[in-house]
VOBA-1610 file (N, C-alpha, C; in pm, whole numbers, padded with zeros to 5 digits, always signed):
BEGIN
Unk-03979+01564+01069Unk-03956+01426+01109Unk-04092+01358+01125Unk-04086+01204+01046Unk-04252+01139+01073Unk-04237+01085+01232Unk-04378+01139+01277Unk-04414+01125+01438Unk-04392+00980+01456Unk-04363+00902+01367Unk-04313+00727+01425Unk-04175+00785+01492Unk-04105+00861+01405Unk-03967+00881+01439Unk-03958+00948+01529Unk-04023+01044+01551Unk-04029+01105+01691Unk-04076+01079+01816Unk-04164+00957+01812Unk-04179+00895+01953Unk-04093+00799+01922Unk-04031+00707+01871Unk-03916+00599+01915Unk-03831+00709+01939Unk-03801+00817+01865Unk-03688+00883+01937Unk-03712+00905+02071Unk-03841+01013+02107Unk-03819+00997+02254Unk-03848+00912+02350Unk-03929+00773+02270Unk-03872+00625+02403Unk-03709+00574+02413Unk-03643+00625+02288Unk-03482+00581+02328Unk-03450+00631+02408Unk-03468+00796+02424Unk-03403+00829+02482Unk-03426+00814+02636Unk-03564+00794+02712Unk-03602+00742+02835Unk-03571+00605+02887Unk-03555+00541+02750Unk-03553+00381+02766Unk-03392+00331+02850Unk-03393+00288+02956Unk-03292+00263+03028Unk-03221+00115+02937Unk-03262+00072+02815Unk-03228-00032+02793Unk-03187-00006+02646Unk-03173+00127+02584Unk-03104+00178+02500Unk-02979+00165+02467Unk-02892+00210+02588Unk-02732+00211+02609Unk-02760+00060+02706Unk-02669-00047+02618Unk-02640-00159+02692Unk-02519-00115+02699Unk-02492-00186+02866Unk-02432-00202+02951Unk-02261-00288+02903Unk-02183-00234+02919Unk-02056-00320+02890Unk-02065-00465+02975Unk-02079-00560+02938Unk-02096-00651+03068Unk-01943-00723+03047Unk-01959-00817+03145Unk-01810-00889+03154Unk-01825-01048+02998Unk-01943-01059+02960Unk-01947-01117+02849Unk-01923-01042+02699Unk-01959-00909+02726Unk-01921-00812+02587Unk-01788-00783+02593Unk-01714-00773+02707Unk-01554-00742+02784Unk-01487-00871+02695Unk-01551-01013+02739Unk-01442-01120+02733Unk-01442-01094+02558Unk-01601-01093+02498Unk-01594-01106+02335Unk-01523-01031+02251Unk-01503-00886+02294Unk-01388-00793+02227Unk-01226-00871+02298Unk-01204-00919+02414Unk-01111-00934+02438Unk-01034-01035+02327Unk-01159-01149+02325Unk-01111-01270+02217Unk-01113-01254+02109Unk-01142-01126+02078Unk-01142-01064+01897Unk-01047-01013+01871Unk-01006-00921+01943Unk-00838-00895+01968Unk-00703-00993+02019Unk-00752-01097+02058Unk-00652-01177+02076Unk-00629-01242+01949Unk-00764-01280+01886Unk-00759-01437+01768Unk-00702-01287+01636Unk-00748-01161+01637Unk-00651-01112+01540Unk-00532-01070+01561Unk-00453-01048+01648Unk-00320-01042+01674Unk-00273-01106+01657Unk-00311-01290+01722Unk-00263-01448+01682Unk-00249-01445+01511Unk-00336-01419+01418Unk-00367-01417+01331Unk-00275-01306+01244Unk-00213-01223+01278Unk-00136-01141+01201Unk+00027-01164+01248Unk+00055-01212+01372Unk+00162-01288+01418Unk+00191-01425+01306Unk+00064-01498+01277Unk+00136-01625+01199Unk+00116-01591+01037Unk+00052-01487+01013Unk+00029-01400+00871Unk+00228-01386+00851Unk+00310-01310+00962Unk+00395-01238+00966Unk+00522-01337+01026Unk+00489-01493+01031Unk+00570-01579+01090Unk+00726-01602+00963Unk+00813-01592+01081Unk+00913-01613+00936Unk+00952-01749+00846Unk+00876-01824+00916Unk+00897-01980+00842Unk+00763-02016+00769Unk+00658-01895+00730Unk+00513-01933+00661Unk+00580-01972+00533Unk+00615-01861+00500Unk+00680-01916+00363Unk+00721-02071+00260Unk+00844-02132+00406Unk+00913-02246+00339Unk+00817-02323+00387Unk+00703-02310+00499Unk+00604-02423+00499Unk+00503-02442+00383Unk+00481-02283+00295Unk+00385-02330+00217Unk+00425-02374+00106Unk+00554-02365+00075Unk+00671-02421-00039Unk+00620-02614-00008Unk+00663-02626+00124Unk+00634-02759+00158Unk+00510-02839+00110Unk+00407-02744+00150Unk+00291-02811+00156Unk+00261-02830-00004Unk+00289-02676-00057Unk+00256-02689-00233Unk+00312-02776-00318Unk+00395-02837-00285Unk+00532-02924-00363Unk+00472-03102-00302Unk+00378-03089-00221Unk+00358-03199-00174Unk+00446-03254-00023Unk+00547-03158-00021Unk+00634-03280+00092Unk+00597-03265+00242Unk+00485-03193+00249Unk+00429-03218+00408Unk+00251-03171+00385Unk+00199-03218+00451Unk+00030-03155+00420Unk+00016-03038+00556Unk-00096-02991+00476Unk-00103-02886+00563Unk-00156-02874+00728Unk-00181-02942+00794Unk-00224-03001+00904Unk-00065-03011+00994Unk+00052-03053+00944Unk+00130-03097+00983Unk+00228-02929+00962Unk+00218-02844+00883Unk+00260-02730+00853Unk+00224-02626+00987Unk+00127-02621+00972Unk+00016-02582+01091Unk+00088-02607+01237Unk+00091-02744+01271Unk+00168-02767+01378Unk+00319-02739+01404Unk+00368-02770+01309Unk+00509-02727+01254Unk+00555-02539+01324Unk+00451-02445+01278Unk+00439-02316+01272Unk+00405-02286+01423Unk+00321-02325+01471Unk+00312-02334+01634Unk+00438-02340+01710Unk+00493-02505+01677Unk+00626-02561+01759Unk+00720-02401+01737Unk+00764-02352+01637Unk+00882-02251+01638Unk+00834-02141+01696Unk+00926-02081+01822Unk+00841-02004+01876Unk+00903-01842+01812Unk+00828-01765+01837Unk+00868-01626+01743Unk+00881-01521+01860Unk+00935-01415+01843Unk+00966-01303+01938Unk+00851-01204+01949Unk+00782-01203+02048Unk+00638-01115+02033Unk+00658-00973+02056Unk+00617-00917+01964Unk+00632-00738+01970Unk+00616-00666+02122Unk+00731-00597+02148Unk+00728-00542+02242Unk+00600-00413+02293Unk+00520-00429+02409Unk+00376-00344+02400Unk+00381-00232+02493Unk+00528-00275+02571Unk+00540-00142+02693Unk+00446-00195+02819Unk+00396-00345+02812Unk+00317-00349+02907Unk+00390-00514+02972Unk+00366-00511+03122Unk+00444-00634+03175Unk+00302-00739+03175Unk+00386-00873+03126Unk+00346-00989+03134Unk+00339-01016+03288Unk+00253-01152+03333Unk+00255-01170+03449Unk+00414-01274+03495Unk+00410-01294+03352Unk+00558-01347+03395Unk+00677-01308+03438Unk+00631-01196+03399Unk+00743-01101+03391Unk+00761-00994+03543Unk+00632-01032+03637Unk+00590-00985+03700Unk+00770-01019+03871
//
């Protein structure tokens, strides 16, 4: 191993600033990465994508209004085994 590599290796390994810290800002950023792709495979998997994009392609609604359209109908969210606070 070239001795560059072997002293950064052994300042990583002393270096207390090696292993960052989970903070409550790295917490929220995986949280919202997992939310916006779940959202995102929920309206991938919506059962009215379809006749909206029939709509939009044919001209008889634009897509902005499709969009909103797909929101308003609400869909049955996969059961996770875990309680909502609503549910609380």
């Amino acid at each position: 191993m070239p001795p560059k590599a072997k002293a950064y290796r052994s300042w990583s390994r002393r270096s207390t600033n090696f292993n960052r810290s989970d903070t409550p800002e790295r917490r929220a950023a995986r949280a919202r990465a997992q939310i916006l792709s779940l959202a995102q495979t929920q309206l991938r998997n919506h059962p009215e994508v379809e006749r909206l994009a029939e709509a939009v392609a044919e001209g008889r609604c634009d897509p902005y209004t499709a969009a909103e359209q797909l929101f308003a109908i609400p869909v049955e969210a996969p059961q996770t085994g875990k309680v909502n606070d609503a549910n609380k």
